[in-house]
C-alpha positions as CSV (number, residue, x, y, z in Angstrom):
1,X,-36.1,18.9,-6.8
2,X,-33.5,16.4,-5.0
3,X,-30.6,15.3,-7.3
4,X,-30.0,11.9,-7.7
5,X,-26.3,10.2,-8.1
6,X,-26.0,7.0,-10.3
7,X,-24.7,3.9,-8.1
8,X,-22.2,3.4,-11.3
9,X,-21.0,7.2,-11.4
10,X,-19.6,6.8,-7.4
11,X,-18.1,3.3,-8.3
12,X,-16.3,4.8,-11.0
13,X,-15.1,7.4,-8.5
14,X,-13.8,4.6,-6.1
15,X,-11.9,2.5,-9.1
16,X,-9.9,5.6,-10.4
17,X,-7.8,5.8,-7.4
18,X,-4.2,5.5,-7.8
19,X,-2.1,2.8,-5.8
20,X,1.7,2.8,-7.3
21,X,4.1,-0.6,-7.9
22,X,6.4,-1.3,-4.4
23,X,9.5,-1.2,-6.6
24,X,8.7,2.5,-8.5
25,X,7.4,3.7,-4.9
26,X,11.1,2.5,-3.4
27,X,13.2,3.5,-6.6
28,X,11.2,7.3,-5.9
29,X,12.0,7.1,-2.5
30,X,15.6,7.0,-3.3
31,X,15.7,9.9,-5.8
32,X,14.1,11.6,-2.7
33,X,17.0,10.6,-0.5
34,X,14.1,8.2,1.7
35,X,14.3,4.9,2.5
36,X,11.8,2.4,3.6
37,X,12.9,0.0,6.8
38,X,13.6,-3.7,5.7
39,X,11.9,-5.3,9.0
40,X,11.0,-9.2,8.4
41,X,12.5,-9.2,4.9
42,X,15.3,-11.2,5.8
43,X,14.4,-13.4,9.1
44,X,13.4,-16.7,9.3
45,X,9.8,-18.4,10.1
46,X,10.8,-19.8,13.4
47,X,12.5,-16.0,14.0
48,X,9.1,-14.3,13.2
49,X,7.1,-16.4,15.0
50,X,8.8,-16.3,18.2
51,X,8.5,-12.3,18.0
52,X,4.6,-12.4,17.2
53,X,3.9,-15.3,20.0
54,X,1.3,-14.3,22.1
């Protein structure tokens, strides 16, 4: 006898996973005493496309 899994029962599997909000991720970081770097929030478009100008 071979058992048999549902298509729906591993799609369910795939939904349940967990991906936090950016802001409660960085305001846990903190409480950790972590910090994620800031690159490219502050530059300009002319700035970031120089630096990714192939």
């Amino acid at each position: 006898m071979t058992n048999t899994i549902s298509s729906t029962a591993t799609a369910e599997k795939r939904k349940a996973k967990f991906t936090p909000k950016m802001e409660n991720f960085r305001t846990s970081l903190m409480y950790e005493g972590l910090t994620l770097k800031n690159i490219g929030e502050n530059q300009s478009i002319a700035a970031l496309k120089r630096k990714y100008a192939r």
